[in-house]
N, C-alpha and C positions, 0 to 999 in steps of 0.2 A: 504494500500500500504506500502509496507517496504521499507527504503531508503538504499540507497546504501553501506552505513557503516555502517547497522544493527550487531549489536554480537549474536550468537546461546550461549547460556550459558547451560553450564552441570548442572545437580541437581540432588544428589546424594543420596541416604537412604532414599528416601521413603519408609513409609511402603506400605507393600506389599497392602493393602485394600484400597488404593487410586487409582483413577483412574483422567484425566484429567478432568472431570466435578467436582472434589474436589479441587483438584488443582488450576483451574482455576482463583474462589474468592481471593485467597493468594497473587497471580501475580498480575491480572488485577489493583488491586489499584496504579500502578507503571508504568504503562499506556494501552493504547492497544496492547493486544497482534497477532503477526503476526501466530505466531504456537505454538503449544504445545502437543508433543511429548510422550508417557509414552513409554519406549521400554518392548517387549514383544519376549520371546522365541519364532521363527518360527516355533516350533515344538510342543509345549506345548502350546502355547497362554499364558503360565503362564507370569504374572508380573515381570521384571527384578529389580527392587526396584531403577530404573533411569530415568529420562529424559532428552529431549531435549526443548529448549524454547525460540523461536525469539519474541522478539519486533518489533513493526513497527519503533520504533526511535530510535537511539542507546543511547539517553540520558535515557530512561526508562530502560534498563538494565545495564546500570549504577548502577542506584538510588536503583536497587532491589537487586544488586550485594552490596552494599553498607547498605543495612537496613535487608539483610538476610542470608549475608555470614558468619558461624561459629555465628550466634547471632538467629534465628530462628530457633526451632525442631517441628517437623513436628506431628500432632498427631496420634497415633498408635503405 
């Protein structure tokens, strides 16, 4: 369940050979995740190299905003 003050946080440069079953392990240790997003060209299904990504708490996108903004690079 996501509470009411949940934040969607953007995530940006991925590489393109990630998909959200990769992604996923990265997040999760920062709590439960509510969704997660990898956006895709409507047309292509190609990889747009971004996501989206709610928490069920908003104190866990915090803590991820905080342990992997401009401080974690992604591999690829």
């Amino acid at each position: 369940m996501k509470e009411a003050d949940a934040i969607k946080l953007f995530i940006g440069q991925i590489p393109r050979n990630l998909e959200e079953k990769d992604l996923k392990p990265i997040f999760e240790q920062f709590g439960k995740i509510y969704e997660l997003t990898v956006i895709k060209d409507k047309y292509t299904g190609m990889h747009k190299g971004c996501a989206f990504l709610t928490y069920c708490a908003r104190e866990s996108a915090l803590k991820a905003q905080n342990a992997l903004h401009e401080q974690k690079t992604l591999p690829g």
